[in-house]
LUMLUM-53900 format. One record per residue (C-alpha): x, y, z. Coordinates in pm, whole numbers, padded with zeros to 5 digits, always signed. Each point is the difference from the previous one (the first is absolute). Layout:
<rs>
XYZ/...
</rs>
This chain:
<rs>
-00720-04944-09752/-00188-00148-00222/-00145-00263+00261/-00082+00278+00240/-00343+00037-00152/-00254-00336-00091/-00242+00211-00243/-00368-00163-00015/-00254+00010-00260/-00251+00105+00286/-00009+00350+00123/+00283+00265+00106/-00098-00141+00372/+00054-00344-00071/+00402+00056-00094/+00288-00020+00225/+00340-00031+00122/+00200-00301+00071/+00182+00008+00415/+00279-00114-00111/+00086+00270-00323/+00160+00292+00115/-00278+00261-00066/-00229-00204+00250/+00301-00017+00224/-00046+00395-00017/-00363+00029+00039/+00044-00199+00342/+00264+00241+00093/-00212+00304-00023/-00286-00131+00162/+00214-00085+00267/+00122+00273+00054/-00279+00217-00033/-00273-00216+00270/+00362-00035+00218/+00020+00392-00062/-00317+00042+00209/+00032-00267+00269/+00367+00106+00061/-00142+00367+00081/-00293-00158+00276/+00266-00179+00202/+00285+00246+00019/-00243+00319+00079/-00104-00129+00364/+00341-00084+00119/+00074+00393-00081/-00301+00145+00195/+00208+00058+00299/+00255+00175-00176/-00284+00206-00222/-00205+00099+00288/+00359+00108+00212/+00086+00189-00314/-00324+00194-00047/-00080+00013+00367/-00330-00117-00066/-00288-00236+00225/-00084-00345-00048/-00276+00095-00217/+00229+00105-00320/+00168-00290+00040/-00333-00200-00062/-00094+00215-00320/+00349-00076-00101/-00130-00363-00046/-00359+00052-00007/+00032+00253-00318/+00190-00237-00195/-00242-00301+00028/-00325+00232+00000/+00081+00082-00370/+00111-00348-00146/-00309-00188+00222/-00209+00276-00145/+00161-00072-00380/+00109-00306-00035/-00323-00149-00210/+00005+00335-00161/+00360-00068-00103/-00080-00370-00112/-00270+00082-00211/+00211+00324-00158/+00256-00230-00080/-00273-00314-00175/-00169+00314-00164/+00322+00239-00159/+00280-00220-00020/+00175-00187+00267/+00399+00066-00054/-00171+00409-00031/-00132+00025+00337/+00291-00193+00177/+00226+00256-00144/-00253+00253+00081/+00057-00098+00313/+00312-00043+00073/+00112+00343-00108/-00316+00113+00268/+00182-00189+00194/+00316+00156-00045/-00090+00357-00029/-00175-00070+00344/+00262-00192+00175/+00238+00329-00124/-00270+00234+00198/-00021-00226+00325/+00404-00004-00015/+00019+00404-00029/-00286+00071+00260/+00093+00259+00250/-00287-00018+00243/-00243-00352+00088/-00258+00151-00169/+00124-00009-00331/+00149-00299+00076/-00380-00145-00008/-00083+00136-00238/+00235-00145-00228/-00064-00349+00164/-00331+00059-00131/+00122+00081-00323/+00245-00274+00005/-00321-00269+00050/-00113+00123-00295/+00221-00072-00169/+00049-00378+00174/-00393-00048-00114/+00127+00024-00333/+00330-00183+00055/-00095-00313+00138/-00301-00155-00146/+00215+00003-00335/+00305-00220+00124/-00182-00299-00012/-00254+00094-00252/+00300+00053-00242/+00140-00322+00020/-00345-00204-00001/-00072+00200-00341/+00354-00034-00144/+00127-00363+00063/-00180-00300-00194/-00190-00188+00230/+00279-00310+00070/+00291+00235+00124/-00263+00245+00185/+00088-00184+00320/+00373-00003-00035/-00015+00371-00053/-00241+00034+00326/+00228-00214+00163/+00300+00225-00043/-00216+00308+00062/-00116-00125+00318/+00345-00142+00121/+00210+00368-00088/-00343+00163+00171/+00070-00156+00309/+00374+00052-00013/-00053+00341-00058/-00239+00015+00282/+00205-00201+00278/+00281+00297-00075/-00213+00284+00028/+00023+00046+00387/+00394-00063+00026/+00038+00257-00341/-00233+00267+00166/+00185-00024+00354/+00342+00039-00133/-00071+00282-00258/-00169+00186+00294/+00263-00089+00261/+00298+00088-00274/-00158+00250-00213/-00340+00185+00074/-00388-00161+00008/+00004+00243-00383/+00170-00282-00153/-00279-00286+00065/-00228+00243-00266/+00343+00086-00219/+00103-00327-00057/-00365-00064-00173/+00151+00226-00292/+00268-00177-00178/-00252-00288+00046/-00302+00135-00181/+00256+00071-00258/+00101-00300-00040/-00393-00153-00020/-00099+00265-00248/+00348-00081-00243/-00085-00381+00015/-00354+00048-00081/+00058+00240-00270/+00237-00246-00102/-00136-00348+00013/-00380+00023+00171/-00262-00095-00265/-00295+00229+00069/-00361-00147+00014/-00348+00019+00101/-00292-00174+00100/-00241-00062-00295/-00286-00096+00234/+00062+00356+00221/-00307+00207-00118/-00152+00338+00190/+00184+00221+00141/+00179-00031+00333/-00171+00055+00323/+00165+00279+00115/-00333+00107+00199/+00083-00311+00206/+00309+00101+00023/-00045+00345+00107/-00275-00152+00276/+00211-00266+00128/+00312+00247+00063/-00178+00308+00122/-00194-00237+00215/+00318-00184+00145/+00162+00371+00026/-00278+00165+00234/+00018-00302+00234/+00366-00078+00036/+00041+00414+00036/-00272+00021+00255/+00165-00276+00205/+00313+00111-00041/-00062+00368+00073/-00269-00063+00274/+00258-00039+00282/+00173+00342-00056/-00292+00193-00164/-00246-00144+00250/-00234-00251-00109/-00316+00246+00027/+00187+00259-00207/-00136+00130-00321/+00276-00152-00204/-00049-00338+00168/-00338-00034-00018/-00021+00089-00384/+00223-00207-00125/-00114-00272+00219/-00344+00052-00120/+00142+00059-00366/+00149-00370+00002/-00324-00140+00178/-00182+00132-00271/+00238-00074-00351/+00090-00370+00132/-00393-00112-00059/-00061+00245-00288/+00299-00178-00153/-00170-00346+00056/-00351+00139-00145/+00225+00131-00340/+00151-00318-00046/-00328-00188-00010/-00123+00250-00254/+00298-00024-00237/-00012-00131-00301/+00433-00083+00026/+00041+00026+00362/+00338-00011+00094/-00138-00239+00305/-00231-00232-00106/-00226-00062+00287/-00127-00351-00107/+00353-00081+00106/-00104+00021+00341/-00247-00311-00061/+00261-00250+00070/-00038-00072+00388/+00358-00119+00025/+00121+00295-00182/-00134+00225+00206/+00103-00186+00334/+00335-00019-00111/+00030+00350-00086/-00160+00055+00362/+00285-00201+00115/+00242+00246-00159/-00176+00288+00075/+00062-00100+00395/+00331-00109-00009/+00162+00214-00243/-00156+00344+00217/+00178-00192+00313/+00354-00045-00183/-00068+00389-00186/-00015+00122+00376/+00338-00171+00156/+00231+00013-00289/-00071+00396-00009/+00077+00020+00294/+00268-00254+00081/+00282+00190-00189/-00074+00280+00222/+00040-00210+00311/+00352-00107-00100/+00087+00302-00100/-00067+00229+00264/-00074-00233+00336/+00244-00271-00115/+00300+00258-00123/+00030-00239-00334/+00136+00164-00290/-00205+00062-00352/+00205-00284-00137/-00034-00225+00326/-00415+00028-00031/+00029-00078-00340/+00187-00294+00015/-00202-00117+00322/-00314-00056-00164/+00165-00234-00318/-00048-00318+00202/-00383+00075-00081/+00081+00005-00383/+00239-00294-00016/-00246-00243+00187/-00256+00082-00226/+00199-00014-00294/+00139-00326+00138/-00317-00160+00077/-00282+00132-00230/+00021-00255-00241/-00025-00311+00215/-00280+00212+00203/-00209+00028-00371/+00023-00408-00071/-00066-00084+00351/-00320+00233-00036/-00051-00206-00349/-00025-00315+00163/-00176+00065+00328/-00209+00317-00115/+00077+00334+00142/-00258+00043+00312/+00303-00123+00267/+00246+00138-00108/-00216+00325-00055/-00097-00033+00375/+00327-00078+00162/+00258+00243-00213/-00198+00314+00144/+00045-00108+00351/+00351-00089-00041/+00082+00328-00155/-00193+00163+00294/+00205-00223+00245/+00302+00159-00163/-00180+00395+00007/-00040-00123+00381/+00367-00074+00025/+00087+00370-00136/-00182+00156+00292/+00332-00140+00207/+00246+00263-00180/+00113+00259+00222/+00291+00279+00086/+00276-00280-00039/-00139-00166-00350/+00188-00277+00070/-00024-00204-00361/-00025-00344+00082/-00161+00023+00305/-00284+00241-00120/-00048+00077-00342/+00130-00338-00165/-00264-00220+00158/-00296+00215-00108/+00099+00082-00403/+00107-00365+00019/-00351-00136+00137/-00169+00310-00240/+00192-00110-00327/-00114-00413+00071/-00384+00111+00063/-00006+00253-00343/+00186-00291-00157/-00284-00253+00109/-00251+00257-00052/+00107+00189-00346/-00016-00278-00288/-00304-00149+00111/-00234+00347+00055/+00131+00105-00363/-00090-00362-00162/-00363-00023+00150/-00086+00406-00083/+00094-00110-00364/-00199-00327-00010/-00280+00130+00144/-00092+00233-00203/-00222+00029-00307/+00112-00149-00318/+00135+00288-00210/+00112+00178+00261/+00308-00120+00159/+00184+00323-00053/-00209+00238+00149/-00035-00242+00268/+00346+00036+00094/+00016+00372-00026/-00283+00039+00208/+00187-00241+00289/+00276+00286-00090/-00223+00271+00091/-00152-00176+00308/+00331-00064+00133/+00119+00348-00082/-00324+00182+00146/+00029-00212+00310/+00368+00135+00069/-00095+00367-00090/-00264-00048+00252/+00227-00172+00242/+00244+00295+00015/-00211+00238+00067/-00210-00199+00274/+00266-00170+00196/+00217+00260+00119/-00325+00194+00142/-00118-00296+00147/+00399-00027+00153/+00016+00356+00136/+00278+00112-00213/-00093+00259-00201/+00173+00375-00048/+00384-00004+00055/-00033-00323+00296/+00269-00196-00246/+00262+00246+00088/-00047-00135+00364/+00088-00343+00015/-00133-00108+00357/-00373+00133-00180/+00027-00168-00303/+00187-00286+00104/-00402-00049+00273/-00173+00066-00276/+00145-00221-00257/-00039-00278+00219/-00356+00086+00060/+00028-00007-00425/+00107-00324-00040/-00192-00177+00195/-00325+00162-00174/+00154-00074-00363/+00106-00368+00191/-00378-00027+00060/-00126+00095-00286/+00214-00301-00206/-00134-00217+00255/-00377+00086-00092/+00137-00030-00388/+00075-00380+00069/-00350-00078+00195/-00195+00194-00313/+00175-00244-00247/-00078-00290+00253/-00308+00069-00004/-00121+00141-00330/+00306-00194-00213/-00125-00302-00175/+00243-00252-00204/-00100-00102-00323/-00070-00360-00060/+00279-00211-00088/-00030-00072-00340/-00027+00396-00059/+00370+00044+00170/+00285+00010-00227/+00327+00083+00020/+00046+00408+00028/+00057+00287-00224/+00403+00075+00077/-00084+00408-00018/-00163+00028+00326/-00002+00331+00113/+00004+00150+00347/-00153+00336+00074/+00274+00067+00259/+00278+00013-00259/-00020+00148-00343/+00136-00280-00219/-00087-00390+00118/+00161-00199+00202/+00118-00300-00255/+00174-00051-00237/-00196-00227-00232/-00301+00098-00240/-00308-00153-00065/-00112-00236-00280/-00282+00150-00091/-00006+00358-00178/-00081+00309+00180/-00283+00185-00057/+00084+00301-00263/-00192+00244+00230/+00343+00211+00093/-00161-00037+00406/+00214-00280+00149/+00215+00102+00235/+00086+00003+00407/-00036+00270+00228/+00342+00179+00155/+00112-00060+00372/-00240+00210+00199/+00191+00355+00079/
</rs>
């Protein structure tokens, strides 16, 4: 194995590993499976809400903390969790958390009421915050800078193949098994990601990462996102001039600007805010912020729908939606050069609509959930307008933004997209009328869901006339041919299967957001 490792005169950082020995072979394998760890767990757990919420007897708004709890902690982290890894060691805090990751996944499997269940969702994004920044981070620091594409590449293809399984996997252990053994099955995993990196990972750090982490951003960002999403979700049942309501309400109204006064004050904040000086980066993360809330909304609730109007199966819901996945995995790559050649502003305007054409399509599913005729046309139409949409968003957020900071740049269109579904899930359903235990009675949800879609249809609309408007393409002899590791902040891993040319940045930040629920 002596060709595993080319050894430089330059420092520990500058080192790496070959693609094609077999220790790099390794490395790619546990990053892989650790990032396809995480994404595997946000696609399977809202196909088993119905079954969770029948099992625990429990309203609507459990079933949104069992998603909202999950994504509150890793939006809250996931800088934090980048910047442990630049600071203490890279290959440490993946396996740090993975075995978080584990431990948690082992609570969420053994809960015996939705409470705890939360509660170790919340735990469990923890442990994701630590998880996934590293995947990438560990092969941009351990690979010499000609095979750091191939080994993107392959991380990015087995991502996505991981990804497109999740729903099918999920429904059949649920419909054969029990909804425990979407959170068991994490264990053997994590075992497996901790043995290879024991094993094979080379550990590193950032040299450049001085200060300490921001972990009073952090704290501000989360509790902030945490007394808004619980105030919206709560307000409903507890009554939106109840005590409860109206403090956590006013708690997030008053941590979400205090958070955006700290980071101007740090000296290492874990958001830079001079990011925010690019007018196209901020547009397009405007763009995302719309349409991603819209898609958070429906696909919450659109397992639901099947499930309990439509009479589908776990298994059937799952395997329902992977039309949306295989367009996308299908058609990302020619969506990214098209973008390269013509700049992104059309296609940035015209995927949104599409995709709320196809959200439009969805309101048609009813008692009979007649496949072809009512569900087929709308993931279809959805999956060709996120296909348009996804390459293009993710390529102009990265080129837009300040040199030296293309990393954070696409953690923060993480967050964004992230924030907007937490937001989205606790919003839509209010706005719908279906709150309490209205998705044990199908002719109620079933008017309310349609009242859903067509909001989260609009709002994907308005997505695609912000990017027509604010959008601008770069001049021509600025376009160039696209980095191949696009990422999409509806699915965890990206969509394609190439890499790019050019070196990541070693900031252990790049990485997409999960589907939304």
């Amino acid at each position: 194995m002596a060709d595993a490792i080319v050894r430089s005169a330059g420092p520990p950082e500058q080192a790496g590993l070959r693609y094609g020995s077999g220790t790099g072979r390794w490395v790619v394998a546990a990053a892989v499976l650790g990032s396809g760890m995480a994404s595997l767990d946000a696609t399977v757990v809202a196909i088993a809400l119905p079954t969770v919420g029948r099992q625990f007897h429990t309203g609507l708004a459990d079933l949104q903390w069992v998603v909202t709890a999950y994504t509150l902690t890793l939006a809250g982290l996931l800088l934090v969790g980048g910047g442990l890894g630049d600071r203490y060691g890279r290959r440490r805090v993946f396996v740090v958390g993975a075995s978080w990751f584990a431990l948690a996944s082992l609570a969420c499997g053994l809960a015996p009421s939705a409470r705890l269940l939360i509660l170790a969702r919340a735990l469990q994004g923890v442990g994701a915050a630590l998880l996934t920044p590293g995947s990438l981070a560990i092969l941009q620091a351990s690979f010499v800078p000609e095979d750091r594409p191939r080994a993107i590449g392959a991380w990015s293809g087995l991502s996505g193949v991981a990804t497109a399984v999740g729903p099918f996997l999920g429904g059949w252990l649920i419909t054969a098994v029990s909804w425990r053994l979407i959170f068991f099955i994490n264990l053997p995993v994590a075992g497996a990601v901790i043995a290879l990196s024991a094993r094979h990972v080379p550990d590193s750090k950032d040299p450049a990462a001085t200060g300490r982490p921001d972990l009073l951003g952090a704290a501000l960002v989360t509790g902030g996102l945490v007394g808004l999403i619980f105030g919206l979700i709560q307000g409903p049942d507890l009554g939106w001039a109840s005590p409860p309501s109206l403090a956590s309400l006013s708690c997030g109204a008053a941590l979400l600007p205090a958070f955006v006064v700290a980071e101007a004050r740090e000296a290492h904040p874990m958001l830079p805010p001079s990011i925010f000086r690019s007018r196209q980066f901020s547009a397009a993360n405007a763009v995302t912020f719309v349409v991603y809330g819209g898609l958070g909304g429906a696909l919450f609730l659109l397992p639901i729908e099947l499930q309990q109007v439509s009479g589908y199966t776990p298994l059937e819901a799952g395997v329902s939606l992977l039309p949306v996945t295989i367009l996308m995995l299908a058609l990302s790559s020619r969506s990214g050069a098209l973008a390269a050649r013509i700049g992104p502003r059309a296609q940035m305007a015209v995927g949104p609509l599409l995709a709320g054409v196809g959200l439009a399509l969805l309101a048609r599913i009813g008692p009979s959930g007649a496949y072809l005729a009512q569900v087929l046309p709308g993931v279809a139409v959805l999956g060709l307008g996120l296909a348009i949409t996804v390459a293009p968003l993710t390529s102009t957020v990265l080129a837009a933004a300040p040199g030296g900071h293309s990393g954070v740049a696409s953690a923060v269109n993480n967050d964004v997209a992230r924030s907007a579904g937490l937001i989205a899930v606790a919003v839509l359903p209010v706005v719908a009328g279906i709150t309490g235990t209205s998705y044990l009675h199908p002719a109620q949800f079933g008017a309310g869901f349609r009242v859903a879609v067509w909001a989260a249809a609009g709002a994907c609309g308005a997505g695609g006339i912000v990017a027509a408007l604010t959008i601008r393409n770069p001049p021509r002899r600025h376009r160039h041919r696209p980095d191949r590791h696009l990422h999409c902040p509806l699915e965890a891993p990206p969509l394609r299967g190439g890499a790019s040319p050019h070196p990541l940045p070693s900031a252990g930040h790049v990485g997409g957001a999960p589907p939304p629920g």
